[in-house]
Each structure stands twice: as structure tokens, then as C-alpha cells.
C-alpha positions in Angstrom: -8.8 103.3 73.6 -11.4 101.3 74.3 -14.2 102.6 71.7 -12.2 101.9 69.1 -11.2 97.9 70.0 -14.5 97.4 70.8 -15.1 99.4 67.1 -12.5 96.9 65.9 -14.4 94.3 66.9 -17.5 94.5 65.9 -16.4 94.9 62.4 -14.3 91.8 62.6 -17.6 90.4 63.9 -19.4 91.7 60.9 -16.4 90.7 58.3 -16.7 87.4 59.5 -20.6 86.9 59.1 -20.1 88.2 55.7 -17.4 85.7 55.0 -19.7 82.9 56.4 -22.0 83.9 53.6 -19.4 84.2 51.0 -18.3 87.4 50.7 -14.9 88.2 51.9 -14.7 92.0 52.2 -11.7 94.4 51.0 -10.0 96.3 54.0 -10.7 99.2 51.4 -14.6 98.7 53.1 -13.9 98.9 57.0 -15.0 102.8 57.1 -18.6 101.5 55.7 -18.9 98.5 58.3 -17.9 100.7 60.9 -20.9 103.2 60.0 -23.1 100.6 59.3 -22.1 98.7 63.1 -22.5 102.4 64.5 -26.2 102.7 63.1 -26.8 99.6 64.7 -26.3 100.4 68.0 -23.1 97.5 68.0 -25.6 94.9 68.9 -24.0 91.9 67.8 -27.4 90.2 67.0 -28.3 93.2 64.2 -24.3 93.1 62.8 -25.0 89.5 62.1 -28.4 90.2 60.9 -26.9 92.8 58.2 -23.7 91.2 57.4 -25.8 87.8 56.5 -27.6 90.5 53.6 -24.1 91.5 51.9 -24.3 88.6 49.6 -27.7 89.3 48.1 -27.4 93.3 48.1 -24.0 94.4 48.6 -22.5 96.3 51.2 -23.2 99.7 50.5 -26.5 98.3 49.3 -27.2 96.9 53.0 -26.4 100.6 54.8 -28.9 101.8 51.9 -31.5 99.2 53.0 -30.9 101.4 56.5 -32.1 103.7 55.7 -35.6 103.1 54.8 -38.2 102.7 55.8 -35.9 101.6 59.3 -35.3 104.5 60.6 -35.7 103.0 63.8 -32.7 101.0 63.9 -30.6 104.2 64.3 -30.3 104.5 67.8 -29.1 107.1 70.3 -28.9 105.9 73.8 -27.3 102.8 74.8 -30.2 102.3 77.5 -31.4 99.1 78.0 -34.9 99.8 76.4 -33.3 101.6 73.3 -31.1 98.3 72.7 -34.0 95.9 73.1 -36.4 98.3 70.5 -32.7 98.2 68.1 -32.4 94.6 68.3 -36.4 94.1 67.7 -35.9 96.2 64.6 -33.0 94.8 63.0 -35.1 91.3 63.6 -37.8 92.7 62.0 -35.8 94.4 59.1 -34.4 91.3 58.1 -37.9 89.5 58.8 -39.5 91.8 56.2 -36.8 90.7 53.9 -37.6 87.1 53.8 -39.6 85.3 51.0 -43.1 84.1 51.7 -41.8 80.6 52.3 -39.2 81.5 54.6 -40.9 82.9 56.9 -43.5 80.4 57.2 -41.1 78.0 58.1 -38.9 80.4 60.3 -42.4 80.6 62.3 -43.1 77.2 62.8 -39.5 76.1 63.6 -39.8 78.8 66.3 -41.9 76.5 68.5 -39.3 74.0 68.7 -38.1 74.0 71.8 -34.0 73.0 72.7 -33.6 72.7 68.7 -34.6 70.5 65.8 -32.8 68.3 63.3 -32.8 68.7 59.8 -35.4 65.8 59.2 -37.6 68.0 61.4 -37.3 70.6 59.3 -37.8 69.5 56.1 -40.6 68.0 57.3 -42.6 71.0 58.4 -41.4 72.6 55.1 -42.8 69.9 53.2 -46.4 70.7 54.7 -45.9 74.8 53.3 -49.8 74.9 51.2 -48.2 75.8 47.6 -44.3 75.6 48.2 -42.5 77.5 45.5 -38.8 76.4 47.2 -37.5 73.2 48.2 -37.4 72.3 51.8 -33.8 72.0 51.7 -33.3 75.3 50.0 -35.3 77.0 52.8 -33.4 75.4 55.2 -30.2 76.6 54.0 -31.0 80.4 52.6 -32.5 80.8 57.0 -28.8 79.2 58.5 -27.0 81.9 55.7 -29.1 84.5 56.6 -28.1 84.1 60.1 -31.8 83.2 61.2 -30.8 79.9 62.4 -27.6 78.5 63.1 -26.0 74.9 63.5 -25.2 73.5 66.7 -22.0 72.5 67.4 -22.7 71.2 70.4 -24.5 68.1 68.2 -22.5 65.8 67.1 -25.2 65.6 64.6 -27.0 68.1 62.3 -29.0 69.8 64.6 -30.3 73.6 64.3 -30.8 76.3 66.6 -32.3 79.4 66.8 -31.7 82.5 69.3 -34.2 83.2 71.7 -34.9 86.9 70.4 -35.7 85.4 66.7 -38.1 82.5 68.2 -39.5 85.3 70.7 -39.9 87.8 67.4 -41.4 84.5 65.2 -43.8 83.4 68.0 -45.3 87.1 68.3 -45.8 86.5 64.2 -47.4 83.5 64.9 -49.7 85.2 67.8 -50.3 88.2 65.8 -51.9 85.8 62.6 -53.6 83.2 65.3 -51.5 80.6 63.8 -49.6 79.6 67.5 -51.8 77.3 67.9 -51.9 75.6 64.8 -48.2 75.5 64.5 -47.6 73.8 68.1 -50.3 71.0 66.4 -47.8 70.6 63.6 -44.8 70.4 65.6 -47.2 67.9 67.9 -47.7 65.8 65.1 -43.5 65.4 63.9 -43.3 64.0 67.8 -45.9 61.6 67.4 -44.7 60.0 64.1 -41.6 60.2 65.1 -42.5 58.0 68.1 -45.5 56.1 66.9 -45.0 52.3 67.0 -46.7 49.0 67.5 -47.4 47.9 71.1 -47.3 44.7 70.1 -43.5 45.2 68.8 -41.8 46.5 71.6 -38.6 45.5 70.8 -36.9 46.0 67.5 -33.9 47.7 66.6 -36.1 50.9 65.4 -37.4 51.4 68.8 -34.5 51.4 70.8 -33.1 54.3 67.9 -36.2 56.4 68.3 -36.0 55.5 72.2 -32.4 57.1 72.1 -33.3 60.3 69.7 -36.0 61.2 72.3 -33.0 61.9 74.4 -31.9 64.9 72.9 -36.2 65.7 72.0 -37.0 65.6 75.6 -38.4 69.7 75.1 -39.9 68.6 72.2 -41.5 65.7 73.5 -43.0 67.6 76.7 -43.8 70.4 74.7 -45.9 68.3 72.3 -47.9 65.9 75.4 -48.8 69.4 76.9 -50.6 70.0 73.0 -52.4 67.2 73.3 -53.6 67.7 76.4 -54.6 71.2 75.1 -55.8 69.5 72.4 -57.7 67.0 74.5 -56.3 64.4 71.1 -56.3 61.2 73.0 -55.1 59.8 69.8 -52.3 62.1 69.4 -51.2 61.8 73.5 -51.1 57.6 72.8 -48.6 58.5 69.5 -46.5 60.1 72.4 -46.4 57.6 74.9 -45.2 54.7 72.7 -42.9 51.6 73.2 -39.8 54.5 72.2 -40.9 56.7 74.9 -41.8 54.2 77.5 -38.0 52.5 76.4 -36.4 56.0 77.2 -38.4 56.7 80.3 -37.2 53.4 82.4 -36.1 54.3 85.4 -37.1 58.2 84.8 -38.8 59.0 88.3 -38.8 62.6 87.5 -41.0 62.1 84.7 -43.8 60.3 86.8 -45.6 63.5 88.1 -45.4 65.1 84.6 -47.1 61.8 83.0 -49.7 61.2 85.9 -51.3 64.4 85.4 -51.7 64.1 81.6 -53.2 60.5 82.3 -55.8 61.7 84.7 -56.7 64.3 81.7 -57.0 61.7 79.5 -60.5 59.6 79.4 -59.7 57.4 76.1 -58.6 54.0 77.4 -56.2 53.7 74.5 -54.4 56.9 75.4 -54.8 56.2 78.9 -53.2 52.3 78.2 -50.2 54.1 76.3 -49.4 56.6 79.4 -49.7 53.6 82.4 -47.6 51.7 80.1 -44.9 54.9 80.3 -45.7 55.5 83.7 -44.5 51.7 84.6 -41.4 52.1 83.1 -40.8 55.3 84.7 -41.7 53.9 88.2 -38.7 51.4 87.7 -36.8 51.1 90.7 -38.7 54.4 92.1 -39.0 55.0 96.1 -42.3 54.1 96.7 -42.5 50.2 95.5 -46.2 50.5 94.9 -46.2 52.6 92.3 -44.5 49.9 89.6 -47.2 47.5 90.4 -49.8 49.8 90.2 -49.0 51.1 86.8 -48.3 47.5 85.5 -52.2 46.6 86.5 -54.0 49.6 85.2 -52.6 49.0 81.8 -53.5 44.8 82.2 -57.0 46.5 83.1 -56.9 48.7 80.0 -55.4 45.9 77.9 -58.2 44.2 78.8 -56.0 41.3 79.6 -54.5 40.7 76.4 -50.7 41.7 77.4 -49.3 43.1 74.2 -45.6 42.9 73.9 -44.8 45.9 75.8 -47.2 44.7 78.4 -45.4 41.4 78.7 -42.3 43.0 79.3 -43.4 45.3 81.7 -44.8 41.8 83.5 -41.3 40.3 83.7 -40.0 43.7 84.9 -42.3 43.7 88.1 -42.0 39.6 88.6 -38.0 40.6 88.6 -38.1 43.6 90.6 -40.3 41.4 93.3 -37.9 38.9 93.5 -40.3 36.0 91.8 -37.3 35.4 89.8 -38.7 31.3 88.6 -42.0 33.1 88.1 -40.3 35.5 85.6 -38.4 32.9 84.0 -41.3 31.0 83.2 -43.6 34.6 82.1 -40.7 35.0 79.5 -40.9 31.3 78.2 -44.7 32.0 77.4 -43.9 35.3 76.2 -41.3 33.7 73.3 -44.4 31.4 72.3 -46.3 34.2 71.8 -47.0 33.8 67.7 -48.5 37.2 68.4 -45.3 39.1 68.6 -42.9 39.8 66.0 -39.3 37.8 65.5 -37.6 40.6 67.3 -39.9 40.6 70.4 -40.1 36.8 70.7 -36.1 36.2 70.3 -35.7 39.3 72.9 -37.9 37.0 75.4 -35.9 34.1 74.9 -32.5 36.1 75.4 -34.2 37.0 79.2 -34.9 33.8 79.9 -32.1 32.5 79.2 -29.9 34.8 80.7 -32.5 34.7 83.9 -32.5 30.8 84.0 -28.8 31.0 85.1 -28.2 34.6 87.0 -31.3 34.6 88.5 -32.1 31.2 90.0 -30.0 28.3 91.3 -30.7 25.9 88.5 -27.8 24.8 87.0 -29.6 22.6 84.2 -31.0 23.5 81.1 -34.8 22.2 82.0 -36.4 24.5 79.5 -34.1 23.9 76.7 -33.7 27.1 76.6 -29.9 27.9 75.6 -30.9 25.1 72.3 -33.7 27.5 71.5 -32.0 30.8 71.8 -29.0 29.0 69.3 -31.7 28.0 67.1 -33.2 31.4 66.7 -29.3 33.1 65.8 
């Protein structure tokens, strides 16, 4: 009947997870799984859980494990409070079972939010005080032990965890008063993933971080609201560099989230960092002020001394205004600039270039500026 496929299937469930782990069970064994499934409470989340634990103690050695000092995982009813105290148990069980190490970085992967790549986690491994196991073996012994899994959604090597593991993780983290510092960590990966030169707006590095912060976006909001917490000016300017103000062009549904954290912010630096954002998020945005607006508070905060990204946001307003000779001319100061790197200067040459001829009517090269963009491939 029914019982018994969904019996059947819960200890394919459980075969499988073992098998992931690499242990492929004997048919001989299916009377054990099904006991074991039965004690707990055929919540695929604990099956998973246990079956991850057959490598390291055997299967009859897991049901043992059941036994104490778990009693609680044994459950009666199939009520909705009696599942969610089952599944809190079996997290906790296997919780308990963990090395030091693991579950210091099981916690503090927990406040990632919408996942994490492996460079993110190594890197929060790497700051463990007194590491006894490598990053990457941490890593590893959490995705076999069913703690966190692999997206395959990604197309890269990105991790996951289920909600009820980060929920169970984040109330470890409450518990010790280590929330807090653990969002700062996670605060901090953001910001040096991000953190780049105002000044080089424009290299091949910035548009790669620009189009990882796609896929970040949780993170990314996640970590602005810790600095706010924070009240780090420093750390809310890391956040708001020439990556995140590339990936926010055009982003009108970012404006209100940014405008807030800039009015919470007094340090002009930040608060230069955030307009600069806020510009490029105002691109093309239904009230036509707000570009402008954003493009002079950061001149006022730059003190006016345009950096690079400021100089781009310039030709973006001039543009967007329709003062297209005006912007032809901004970028053909902007390639002089001996301030600005290679990349930056050769990007300003490209627009005018390009502008010169789609822009305006000329049909003559006045600036020379096709000979200079040749002379800088």
C-alpha cells in the first residue's frame, strides 16, 4: 500500500545519501534502514543527516548512535510540532558530531545569505584562531556530511545550505554572542571582494567583480546593512566601489535601499562612494533629477578632483542631457588625464571616438581621435 512505497522510498533516499558518501549498501541491510528511517520519523532532512554518518560509523553503528543520548529523535506523532522537534534533533545530533573546526565554519557560512562560493569559504576558514584542518578539508567533510550541498543551479562551484541547518547554526551563533561578529566577517569577504581604486574605474578586474556581485546581491545587501549597524564608514565605502556602482547602472530599485544608508553615513569618503552608486543607479531612472543630483554631491565630496569613476559618471549625465559635443570633449580631457591608469584612459578614448561619429554630425576626424585610439591598440 501506500506505507510501504513511501517505506520504499525513504530507504532508497537513505541508500542513496550513503552512496554519495561512499558506501553502497547490501540489500541484505534494508530491514536496518527501514528501522532506522522509522525512528526518524521519515523526515527526509534526518535520513540524510544519518545516512551521511554510515561512512565514519557504520550502519548499525549509526542506529546505535540513536540511541543515546537522542532519545528524542524517536518520535510518535506525525504532528506538525513533533516533526519540527525530530528534525531539530537529528540537526542537532549530527551538530554534536562535528569537530571543533567544522562547526565553526558551519556557523559562520550560515549567515551567507542565497549561497557562497568556494573562495568564500575557504576564506572564512582560513580566519578559524588555531585551525587544526585545512580549509578545503572542512569544506568537503560539511558537503559529505550532508551539511551543505552544491548548487546545481550554478554553473559554477557554488554551495548551499538548507534553511533548517542555517536557522539551527544561527541560534549557535546567538546562543555564544558570536552573530554579530560573524555577520562582521562575512561583511568584510564583501568588501575585499569589491574594494577597488576610484581612480581605476575601468579595468578588466572590475567589470569581473561587477558581474560576480550579480549572483552576491544577498550578500552584498546583507553586508551594507552591517555596516550601517556597524556605523564602519570605512567598511560601507569598500561596498560601494567602482564594481558595485558598475553593476548598479541602471538599477532603479536599488536607489531607495542606497539613499537610506547614505543619509546614515557622516564620513565624506563613505558618503562619496554611495552618491557615486547612487548615480549609476539613477541612470535612465523616472525622475531626471535624480542623476544630476547624485553626479554633483559626489563632485562636492570629491572636492572637485573627478577621479576616474567620477569622470565617467560626468560623461554619463552630459550624454543622458543631450550635450553630446560637450561630452565628446569631457572624454578627450578625461584620456589626458596622466592620473588614471592605461585602462581607464584608453576606455575614454574608445567613447570619444565612438561619440565623435554616433553622437554628433561631424563627419571629420578634428580631434584626431580615431589615430590616437589606433595608437593606443
Amino acid at each position: 500500500g501506500d506505507d510501504q512505497q513511501r517505506a520504499t522510498g525513504l530507504g532508497d533516499l537513505f541508500e542513496q545519501r550513503a552512496a554519495a558518501s561512499g558506501v553502497h549498501l547490501d540489500p541484505a541491510h534494508a530491514t536496518t534502514i527501514t528501522r532506522i528511517c522509522e525512528r526518524l520519523g521519515g523526515l527526509p532532512l534526518a535520513i540524510e543527516l544519518a545516512a551521511a554518518r554510515v561512512p565514519m560509523f557504520g550502519l548499525h553503528g549509526v542506529e546505535a548512535l540513536l540511541d543515546r543520548p537522542f532519545e528524542v529523535l524517536v518520535t510518535r506523532s506525525r504532528g506538525g510540532d513533533e516533526r519540527h522537534r525530530t528534525m531539530h534533533a537529528a540537526i542537532d545530533w549530527s551538530y554534536r558530531l562535528l569537530e571543533r573546526d567544522e562547526r565553526w565554519l558551519l556557523e559562520r557560512l550560515a549567515v551567507f545569505r542565497g549561497g557562497f562560493d568556494l573562495d568564500a569559504a575557504l576564506h572564512i576558514a582560513s580566519l578559524r584562531p588555531g585551525a587544526t584542518i585545512a580549509g578545503a578539508d572542512l569544506v568537503d567533510s560539511l558537503v559529505r556530511k550532508s551539511l551543505i550541498g552544491i548548487d546545481d543551479r550554478s554553473r559554477r562551484e557554488r554551495y548551499r545550505m538548507l534553511e533548517s541547518i542555517r536557522a539551527f547554526a544561527i541560534g549557535q551563533l546567538t546562543a555564544s554572542g558570536e552573530l554579530g561578529p560573524a555577520y562582521q566577517l562575512q561583511a568584510e569577504w564583501m568588501a575585499a571582494l569589491l574594494d577597488t581604486s576610484f581612480d581605476d574605474p575601468c579595468s578588466a578586474e572590475v567589470e569581473q567583480r561587477a558581474i560576480r556581485l550579480e549572483r552576491e546581491l544577498d550578500n552584498w545587501t546583507l553586508a551594507l546593512a552591517t555596516a550601517t549597524s556597524l556605523r564602519s564608514s570605512s567598511l560601507a565605502a569598500r561596498l560601494c566601489s567602482p564594481p558595485t556602482a558598475y553593476f548598479a547602472l541602471g538599477r532603479h530599485d536599488l536607489v531607495e535601499l542606497l539613499t537610506s544608508h547614505y543619509d546614515a553615513c557622516a564620513d565624506r569618503i563613505a558618503r562619496r562612494a554611495i552618491a557615486c552608486t547612487l548615480a549609476c543607479a539613477s541612470t535612465g531612472a523616472p525622475d531626471p533629477a535624480l542623476l544630476p543630483h547624485w553626479n554633483a554631491e559626489m563632485n562636492r565630496l570629491e572636492g572637485g578632483r573627478r577621479s576616474g569613476a567620477g569622470h565617467l559618471i560626468e560623461w554619463i549625465v552630459l550624454t543622458w542631457e543631450g550635450r553630446r559635443e560637450e561630452a565628446v570633449q569631457w572624454c578627450i580631457a578625461s584620456a589626458d588625464d596622466e592620473r588614471f591608469t592605461p585602462d581607464t584612459r584608453n576606455l575614454f578614448t574608445g567613447i570619444a571616438t565612438l561619440d565623435r561619429f554616433s553622437l554628433t554630425d561631424s563627419t571629420d576626424d578634428i580631434d584626431r581621435m580615431i589615430t590616437i585610439a589606433a595608437d593606443t591598440m
